[in-house]
SERODREN-470396 format. One line per 2 residues: number of its first residue (from 0); their letters; for each residue x, y, z of N, C-alpha, C. Coordinates in pm, 1 decimal. Example, Ala and Ser with C-alpha at 12.3 -4.5 7.8 and 13.67 -1.06 7.14 Angstrom:
<recs>
0 = as = 1319.0/-569.0/780.0/1230.0/-450.0/780.0/1320.0/-330.0/780.0  1285.0/-225.0/708.0/1367.0/-106.0/714.0/1290.0/3.0/787.0
</recs>
This chain:
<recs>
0 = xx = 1599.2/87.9/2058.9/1484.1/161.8/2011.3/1518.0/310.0/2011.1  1445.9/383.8/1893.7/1517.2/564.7/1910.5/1414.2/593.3/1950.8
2 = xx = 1358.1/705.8/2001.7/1300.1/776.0/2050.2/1197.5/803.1/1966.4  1216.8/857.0/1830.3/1131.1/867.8/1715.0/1024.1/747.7/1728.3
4 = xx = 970.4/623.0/1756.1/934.8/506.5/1781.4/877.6/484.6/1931.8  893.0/552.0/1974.5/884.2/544.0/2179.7/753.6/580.7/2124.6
6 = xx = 615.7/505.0/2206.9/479.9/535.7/2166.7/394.7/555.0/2029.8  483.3/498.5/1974.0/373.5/467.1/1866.7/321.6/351.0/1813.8
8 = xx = 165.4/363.4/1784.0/79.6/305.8/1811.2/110.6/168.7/1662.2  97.6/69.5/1691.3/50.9/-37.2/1568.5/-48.4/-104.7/1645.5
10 = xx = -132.3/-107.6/1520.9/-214.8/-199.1/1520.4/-223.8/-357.7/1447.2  -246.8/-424.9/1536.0/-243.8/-559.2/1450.3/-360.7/-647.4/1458.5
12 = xx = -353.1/-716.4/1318.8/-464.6/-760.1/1244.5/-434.2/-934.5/1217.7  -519.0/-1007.0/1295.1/-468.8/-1151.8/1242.4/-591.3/-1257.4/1324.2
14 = xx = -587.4/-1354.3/1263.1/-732.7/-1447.3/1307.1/-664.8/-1522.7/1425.0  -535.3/-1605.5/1389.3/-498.0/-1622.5/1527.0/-413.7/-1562.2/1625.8
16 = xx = -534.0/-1679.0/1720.0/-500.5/-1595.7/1885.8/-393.1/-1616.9/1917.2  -258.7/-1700.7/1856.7/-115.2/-1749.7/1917.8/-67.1/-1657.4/1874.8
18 = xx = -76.0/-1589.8/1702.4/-16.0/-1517.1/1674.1/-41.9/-1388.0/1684.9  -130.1/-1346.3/1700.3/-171.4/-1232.7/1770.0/-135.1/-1204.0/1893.1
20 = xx = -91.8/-1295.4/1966.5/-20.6/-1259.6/2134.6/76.2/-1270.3/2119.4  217.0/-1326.0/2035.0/315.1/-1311.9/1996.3/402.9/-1188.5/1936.7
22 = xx = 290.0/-1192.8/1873.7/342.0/-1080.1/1790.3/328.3/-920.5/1866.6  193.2/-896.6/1927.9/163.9/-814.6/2104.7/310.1/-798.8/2166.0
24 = xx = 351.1/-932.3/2207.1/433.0/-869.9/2311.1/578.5/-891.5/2223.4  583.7/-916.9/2128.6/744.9/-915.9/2033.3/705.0/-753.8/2022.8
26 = xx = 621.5/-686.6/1958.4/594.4/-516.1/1922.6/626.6/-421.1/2049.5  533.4/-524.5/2160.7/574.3/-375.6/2285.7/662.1/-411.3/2366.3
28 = xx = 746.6/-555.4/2313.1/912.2/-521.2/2442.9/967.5/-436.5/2350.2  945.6/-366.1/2210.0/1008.0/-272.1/2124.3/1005.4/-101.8/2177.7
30 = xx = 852.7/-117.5/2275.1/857.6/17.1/2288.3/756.2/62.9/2240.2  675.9/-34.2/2118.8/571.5/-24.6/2055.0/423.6/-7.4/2158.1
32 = xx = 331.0/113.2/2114.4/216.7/57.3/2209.6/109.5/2.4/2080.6  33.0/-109.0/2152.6/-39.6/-215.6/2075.6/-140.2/-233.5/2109.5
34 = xx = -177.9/-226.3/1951.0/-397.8/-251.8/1990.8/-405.3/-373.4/1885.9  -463.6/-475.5/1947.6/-505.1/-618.0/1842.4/-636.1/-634.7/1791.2
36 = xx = -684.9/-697.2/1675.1/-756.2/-748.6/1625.8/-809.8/-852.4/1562.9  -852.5/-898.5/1614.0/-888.2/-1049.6/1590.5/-994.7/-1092.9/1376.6
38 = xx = -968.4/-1037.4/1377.8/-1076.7/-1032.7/1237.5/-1045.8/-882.0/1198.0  -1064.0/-875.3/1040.9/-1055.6/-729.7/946.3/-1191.8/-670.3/977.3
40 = xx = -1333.5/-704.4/1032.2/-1451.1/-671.0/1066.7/-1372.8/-598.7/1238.0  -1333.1/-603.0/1267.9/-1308.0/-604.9/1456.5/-1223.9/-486.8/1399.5
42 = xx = -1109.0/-456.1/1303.9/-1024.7/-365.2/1342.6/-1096.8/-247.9/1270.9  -1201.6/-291.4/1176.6/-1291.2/-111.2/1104.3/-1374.8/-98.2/1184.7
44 = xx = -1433.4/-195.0/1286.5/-1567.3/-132.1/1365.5/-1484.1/-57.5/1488.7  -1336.9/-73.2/1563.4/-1275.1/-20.5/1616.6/-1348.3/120.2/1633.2
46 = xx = -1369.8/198.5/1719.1/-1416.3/353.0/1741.4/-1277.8/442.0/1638.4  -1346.1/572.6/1621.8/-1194.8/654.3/1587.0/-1178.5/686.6/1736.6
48 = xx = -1097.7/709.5/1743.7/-967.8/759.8/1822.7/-809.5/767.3/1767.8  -740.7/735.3/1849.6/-584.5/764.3/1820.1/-522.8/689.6/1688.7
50 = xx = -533.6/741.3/1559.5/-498.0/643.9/1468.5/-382.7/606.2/1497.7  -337.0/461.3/1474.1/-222.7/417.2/1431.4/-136.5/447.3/1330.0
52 = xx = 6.0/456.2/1391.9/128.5/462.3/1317.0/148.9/387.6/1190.1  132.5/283.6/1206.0/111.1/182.6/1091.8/6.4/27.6/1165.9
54 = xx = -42.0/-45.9/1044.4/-78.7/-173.7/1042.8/32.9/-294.9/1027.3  26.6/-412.6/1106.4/53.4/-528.6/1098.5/-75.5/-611.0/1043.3
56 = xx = -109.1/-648.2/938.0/-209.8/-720.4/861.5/-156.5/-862.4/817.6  -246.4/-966.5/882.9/-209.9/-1109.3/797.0/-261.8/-1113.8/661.6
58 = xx = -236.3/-1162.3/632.1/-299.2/-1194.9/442.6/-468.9/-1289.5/512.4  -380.5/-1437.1/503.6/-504.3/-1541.7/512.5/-571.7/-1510.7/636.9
60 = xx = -699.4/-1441.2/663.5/-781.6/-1464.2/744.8/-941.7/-1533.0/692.5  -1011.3/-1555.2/745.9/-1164.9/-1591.0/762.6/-1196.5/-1468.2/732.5
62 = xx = -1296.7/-1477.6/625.8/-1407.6/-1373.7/641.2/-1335.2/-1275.1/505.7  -1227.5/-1190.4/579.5/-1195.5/-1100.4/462.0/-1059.2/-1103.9/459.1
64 = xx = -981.5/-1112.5/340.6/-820.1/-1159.3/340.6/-762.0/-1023.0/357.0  -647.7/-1002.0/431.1/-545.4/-867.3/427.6/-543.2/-763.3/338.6
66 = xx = -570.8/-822.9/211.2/-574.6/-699.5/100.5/-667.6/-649.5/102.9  -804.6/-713.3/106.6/-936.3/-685.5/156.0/-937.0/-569.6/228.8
68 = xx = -899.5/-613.4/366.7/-864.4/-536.0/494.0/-823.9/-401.6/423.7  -723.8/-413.0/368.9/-663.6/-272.9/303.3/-715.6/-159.7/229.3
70 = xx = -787.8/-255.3/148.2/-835.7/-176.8/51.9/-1003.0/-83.0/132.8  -1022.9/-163.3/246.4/-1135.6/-129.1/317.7/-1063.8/20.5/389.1
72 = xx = -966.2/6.8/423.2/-882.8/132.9/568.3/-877.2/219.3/472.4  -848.6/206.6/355.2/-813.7/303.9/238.9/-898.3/375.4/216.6
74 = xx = -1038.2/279.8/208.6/-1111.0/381.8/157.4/-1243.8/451.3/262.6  -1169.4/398.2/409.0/-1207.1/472.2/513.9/-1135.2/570.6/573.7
76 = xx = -1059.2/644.4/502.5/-915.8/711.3/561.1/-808.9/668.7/630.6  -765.2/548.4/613.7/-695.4/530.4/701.2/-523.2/534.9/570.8
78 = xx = -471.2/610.3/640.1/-344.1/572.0/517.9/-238.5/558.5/588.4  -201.9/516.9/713.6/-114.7/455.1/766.1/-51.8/363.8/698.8
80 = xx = 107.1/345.3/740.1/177.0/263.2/627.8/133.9/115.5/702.0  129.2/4.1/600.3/50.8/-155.2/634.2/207.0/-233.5/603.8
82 = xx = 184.8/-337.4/730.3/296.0/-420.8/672.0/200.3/-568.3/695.2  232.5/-620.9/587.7/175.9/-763.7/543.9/232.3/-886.5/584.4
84 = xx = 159.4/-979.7/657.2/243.5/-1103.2/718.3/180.2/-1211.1/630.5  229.3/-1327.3/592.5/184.2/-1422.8/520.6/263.8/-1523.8/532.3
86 = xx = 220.8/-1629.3/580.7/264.5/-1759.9/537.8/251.7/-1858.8/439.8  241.9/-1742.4/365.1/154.5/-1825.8/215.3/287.7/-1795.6/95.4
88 = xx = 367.8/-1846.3/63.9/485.4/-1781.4/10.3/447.5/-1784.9/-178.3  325.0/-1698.7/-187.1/273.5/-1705.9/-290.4/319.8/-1577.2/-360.0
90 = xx = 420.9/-1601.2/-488.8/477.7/-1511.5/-578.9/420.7/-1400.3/-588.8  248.7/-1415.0/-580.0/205.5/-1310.0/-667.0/142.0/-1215.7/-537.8
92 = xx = 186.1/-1272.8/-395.0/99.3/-1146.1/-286.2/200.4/-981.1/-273.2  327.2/-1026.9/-291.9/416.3/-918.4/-259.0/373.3/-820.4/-432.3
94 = xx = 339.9/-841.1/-513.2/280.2/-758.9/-641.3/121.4/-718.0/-608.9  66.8/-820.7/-567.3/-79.7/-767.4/-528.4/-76.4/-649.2/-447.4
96 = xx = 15.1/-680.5/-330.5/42.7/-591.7/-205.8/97.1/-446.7/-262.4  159.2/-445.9/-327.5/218.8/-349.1/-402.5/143.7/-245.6/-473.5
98 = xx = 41.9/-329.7/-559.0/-86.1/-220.1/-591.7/-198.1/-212.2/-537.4  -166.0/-216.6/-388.0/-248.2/-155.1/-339.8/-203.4/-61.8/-209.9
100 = xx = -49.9/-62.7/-270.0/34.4/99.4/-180.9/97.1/-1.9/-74.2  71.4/-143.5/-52.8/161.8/-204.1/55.2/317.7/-209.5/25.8
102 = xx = 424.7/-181.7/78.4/542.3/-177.1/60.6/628.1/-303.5/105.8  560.6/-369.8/237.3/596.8/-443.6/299.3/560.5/-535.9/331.6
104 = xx = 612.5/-672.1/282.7/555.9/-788.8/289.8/632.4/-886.8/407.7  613.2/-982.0/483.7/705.5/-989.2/578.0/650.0/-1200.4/557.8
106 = xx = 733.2/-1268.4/569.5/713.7/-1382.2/530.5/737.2/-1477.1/686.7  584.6/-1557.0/711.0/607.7/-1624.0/854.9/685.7/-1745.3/762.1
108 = xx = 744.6/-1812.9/868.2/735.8/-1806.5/1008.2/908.0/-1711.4/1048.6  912.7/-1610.2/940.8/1062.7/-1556.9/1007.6/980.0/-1399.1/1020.6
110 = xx = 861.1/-1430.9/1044.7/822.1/-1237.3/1133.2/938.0/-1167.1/1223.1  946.9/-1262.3/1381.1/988.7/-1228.4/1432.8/1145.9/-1170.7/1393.5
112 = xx = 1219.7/-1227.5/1297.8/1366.9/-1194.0/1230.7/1341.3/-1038.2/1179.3  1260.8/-1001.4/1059.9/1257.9/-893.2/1051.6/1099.2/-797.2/1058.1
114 = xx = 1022.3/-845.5/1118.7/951.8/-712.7/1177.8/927.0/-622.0/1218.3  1001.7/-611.3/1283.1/1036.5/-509.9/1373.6/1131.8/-375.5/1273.7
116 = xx = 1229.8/-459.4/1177.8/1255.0/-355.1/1123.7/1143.8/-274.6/1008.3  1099.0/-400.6/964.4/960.0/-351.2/869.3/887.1/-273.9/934.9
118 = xx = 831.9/-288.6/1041.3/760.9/-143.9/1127.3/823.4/-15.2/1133.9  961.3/-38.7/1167.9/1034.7/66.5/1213.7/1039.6/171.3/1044.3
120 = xx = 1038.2/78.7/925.6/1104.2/142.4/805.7/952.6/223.1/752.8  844.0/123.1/769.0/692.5/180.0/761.7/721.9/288.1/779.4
122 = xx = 705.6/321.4/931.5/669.0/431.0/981.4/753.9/544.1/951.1  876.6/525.7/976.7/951.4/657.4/889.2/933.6/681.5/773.4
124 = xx = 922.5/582.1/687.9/894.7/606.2/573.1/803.6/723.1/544.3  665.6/683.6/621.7/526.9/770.8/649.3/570.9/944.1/720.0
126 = xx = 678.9/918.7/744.7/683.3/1043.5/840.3/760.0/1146.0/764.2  868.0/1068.2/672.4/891.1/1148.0/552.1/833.5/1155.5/474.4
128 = xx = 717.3/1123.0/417.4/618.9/1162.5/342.2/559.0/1302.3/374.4  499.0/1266.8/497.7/412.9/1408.1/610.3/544.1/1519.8/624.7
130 = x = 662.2/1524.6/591.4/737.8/1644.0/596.3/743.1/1701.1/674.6
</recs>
């Protein structure tokens, strides 16, 4: 882990509770600190405070799907870079994801293989943006 990465915040977004605790402690043996959410309703009623570095967002949830989710943070200020998890290996989410500024699509069940770099590339990405 570099230093650039030491404390920063992701947030993650997913209906289940297996994968939502998985994915918790795969992020903070990284170094990552982690706030979860169980539902896309749970992570906008969240208080402001310390925005997050970037999002971990599932696609398929109950209630409101990942892009949903997105398009909601967007147009609540949130412009943190989003990385998209899906087990749905449907052609057309990594283009959906795309217009709507997602860069990063990450395909279960091989999260754990590259997530971590997808977070890591998010967030710099974002940080060379901010200059």
């Amino acid at each position: 882990m570099t230093s650039s990465f030491a404390q920063a915040l992701v947030d993650i977004v997913d209906d289940d509770r297996d994968v939502l605790g998985s994915l918790r402690f795969l992020l903070e043996a990284e170094g990552f600190e982690v706030r979860t959410f169980n539902s896309g309703a749970d992570c906008l009623a969240c208080p402001s405070g310390k925005s997050p570095d970037c999002f971990v967002i599932d696609y398929k949830m109950e209630g409101m799907n990942g892009l949903d989710l997105v398009r909601c943070l967007r147009m609540a200020g949130q412009y943190a870079p989003i990385v998209l998890i899906t087990g749905y290996p449907d052609e057309t989410i990594p283009t959906r994801a795309l217009l709507d500024g997602v860069r990063h699509v990450v395909l279960k069940p091989h999260v754990d293989e590259s997530l971590i770099a997808h977070v890591r590339s998010a967030i710099a990405e974002a940080a060379v943006k901010r200059g």
